[in-house]
N, C-alpha and C positions, 0 to 999 in steps of 0.2 A: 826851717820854721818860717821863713819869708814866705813862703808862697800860699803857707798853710791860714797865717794869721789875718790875712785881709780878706778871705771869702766868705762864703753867707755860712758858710757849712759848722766853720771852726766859732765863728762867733753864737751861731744858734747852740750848739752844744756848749759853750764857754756860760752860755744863761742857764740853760737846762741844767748843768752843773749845780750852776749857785740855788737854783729854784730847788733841783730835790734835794740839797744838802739843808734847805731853810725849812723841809716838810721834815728831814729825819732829826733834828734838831726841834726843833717845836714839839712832835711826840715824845723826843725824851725830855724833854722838859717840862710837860703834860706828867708823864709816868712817875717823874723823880720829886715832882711837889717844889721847885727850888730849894730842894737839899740835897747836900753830893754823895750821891752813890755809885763805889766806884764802879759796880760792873756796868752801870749804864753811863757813865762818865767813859771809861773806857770800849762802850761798846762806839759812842759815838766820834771819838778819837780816830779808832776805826775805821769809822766810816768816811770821816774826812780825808782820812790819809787814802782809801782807796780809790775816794772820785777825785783825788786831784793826782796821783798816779796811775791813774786808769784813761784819764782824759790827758794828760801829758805824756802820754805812750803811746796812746792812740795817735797822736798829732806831733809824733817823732821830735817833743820838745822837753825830753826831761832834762835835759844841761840847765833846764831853769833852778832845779833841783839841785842840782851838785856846786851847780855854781852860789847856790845859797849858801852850802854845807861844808865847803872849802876855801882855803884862801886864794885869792889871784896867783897866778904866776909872775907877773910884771913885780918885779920888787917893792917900787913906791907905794902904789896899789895896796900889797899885800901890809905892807911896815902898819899902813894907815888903819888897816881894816882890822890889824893884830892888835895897834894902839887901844883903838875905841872898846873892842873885844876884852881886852887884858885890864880894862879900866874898870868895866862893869864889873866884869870877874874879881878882881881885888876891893871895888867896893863893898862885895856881897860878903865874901872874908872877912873883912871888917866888921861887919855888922856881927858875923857870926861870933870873933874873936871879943870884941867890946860889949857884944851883952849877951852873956853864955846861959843866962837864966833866960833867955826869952827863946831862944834856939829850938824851942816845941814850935814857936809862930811860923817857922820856915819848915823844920823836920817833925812831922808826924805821922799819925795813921790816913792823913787825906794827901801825904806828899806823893806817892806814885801816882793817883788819879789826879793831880792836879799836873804833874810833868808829863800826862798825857794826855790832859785836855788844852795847856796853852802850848805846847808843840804842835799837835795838830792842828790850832785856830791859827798860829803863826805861821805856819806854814800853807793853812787855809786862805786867810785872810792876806796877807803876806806876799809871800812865796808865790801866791796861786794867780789869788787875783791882780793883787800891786805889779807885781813882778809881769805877768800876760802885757799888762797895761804902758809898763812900760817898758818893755824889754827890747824895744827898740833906741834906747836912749841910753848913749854911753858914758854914766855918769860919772867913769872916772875919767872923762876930757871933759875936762874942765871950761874951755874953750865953748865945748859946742854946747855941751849943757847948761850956761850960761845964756844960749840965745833965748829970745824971749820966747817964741813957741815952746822951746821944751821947760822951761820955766812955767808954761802954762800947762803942759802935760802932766806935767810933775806933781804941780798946787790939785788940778781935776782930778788926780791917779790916786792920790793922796786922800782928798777930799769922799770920791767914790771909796774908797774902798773901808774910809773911818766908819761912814754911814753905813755902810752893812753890816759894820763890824760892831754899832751902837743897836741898828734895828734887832740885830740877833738877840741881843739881850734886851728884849724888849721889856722895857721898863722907861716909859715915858717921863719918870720924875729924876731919872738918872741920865736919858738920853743925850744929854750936853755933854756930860760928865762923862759919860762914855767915851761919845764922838771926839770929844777932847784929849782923850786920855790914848786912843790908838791913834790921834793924829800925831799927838807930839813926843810919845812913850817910846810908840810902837812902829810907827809908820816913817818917823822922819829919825832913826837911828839904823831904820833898814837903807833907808835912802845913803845913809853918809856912812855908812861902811861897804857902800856897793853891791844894797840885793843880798848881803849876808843876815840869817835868819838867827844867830846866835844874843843877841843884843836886845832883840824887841824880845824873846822867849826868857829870856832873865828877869826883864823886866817886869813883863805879865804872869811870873811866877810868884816872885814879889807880890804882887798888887793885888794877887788873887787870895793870898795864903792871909795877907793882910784885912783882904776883904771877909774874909772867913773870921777873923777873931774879931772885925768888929761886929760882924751878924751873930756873937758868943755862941759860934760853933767851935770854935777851937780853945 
């Protein structure tokens, strides 16, 4: 992937990417009125999952992928990433176990089309972009990622990738509130479990399903 990632070729496709995923995205969202239907929820899941499997294949870098989707090898590494992972996950238990009357706001008839629009966005968003961006920065040396360049990689990677992830949802009166919400939800729990995609997809499942009942769709 070194040799693939700094030429005009891999970066002009790396846009094209983000460009046509922002035209098929904008037509279903066009088609769908802002309410969720799942075969176009899932058509566009779809689609994200292809162009960012399609273009990290192409560019013999899907370890970006797996290395999302799995724990480190390195022991420390993994204890930390399982930590943060296992914390979300028994939060969410909780909520489930402490208030069993409310358990429609998480499981319903909109729960498969939502675990397959904020998977694909996390991994869109995430995985694709965040991850391209910084995936020369090894964030569990602690040492190096510490220096101040990749402290500034980090904040810009981070920064870039909130903003597409707010303009998507394009809703100007939300815009903050978006940018906000994948910078510190979504975007800095991928960061501190090292590039694992299970933690920011939790959370954006949450937040969507939630968003849902207060728009008294659910």
């Amino acid at each position: 992937m070194t040799e693939n990632i700094y030429n005009k070729k891999f970066w002009f496709f790396f846009v094209l990417a983000i460009v046509i995923m922002r035209i098929v995205t904008f037509l279903i969202q066009k088609y769908s009125d802002n309410e969720p239907i799942l075969f176009l929820e899932i058509i566009g899941s779809v689609a994200h999952i292809v162009v960012v499997v399609g273009f990290l294949k192409y560019f013999k870098c899907l370890d970006i992928i797996e290395k999302s989707l799995i724990f480190s090898k390195k022991k420390e590494i993994r204890n930390w990433e399982m930590l943060f992972s296992s914390l979300l996950i028994f939060i969410f238990i909780l909520l489930v176990v402490m208030y069993p009357n409310r358990i429609h706001i998480l499981l319903n008839k909109y729960t498969i089309g939502q675990i397959c629009v904020t998977f694909s966005e996390e991994l869109f968003f995430r995985v694709f972009i965040l991850g391209v961006l910084l995936y020369n920065i090894g964030l569990y040396n602690i040492e190096s990622t510490l220096k101040i360049k990749n402290i500034c990689k980090i904040l810009i990677s981070l920064a870039i990738s909130s903003f597409l992830f707010a303009f998507w949802h394009i809703d100007f009166f939300n815009f903050i509130e978006r940018f906000n919400k994948s910078l510190i939800f979504y975007g800095m729990p991928f960061i501190v479990t090292n590039k694992k995609i299970w933690p920011g997809w939790l959370l954006h499942y949450i937040n969507n399903m939630i968003g849902l009942l207060k728009r008294g769709i659910i």
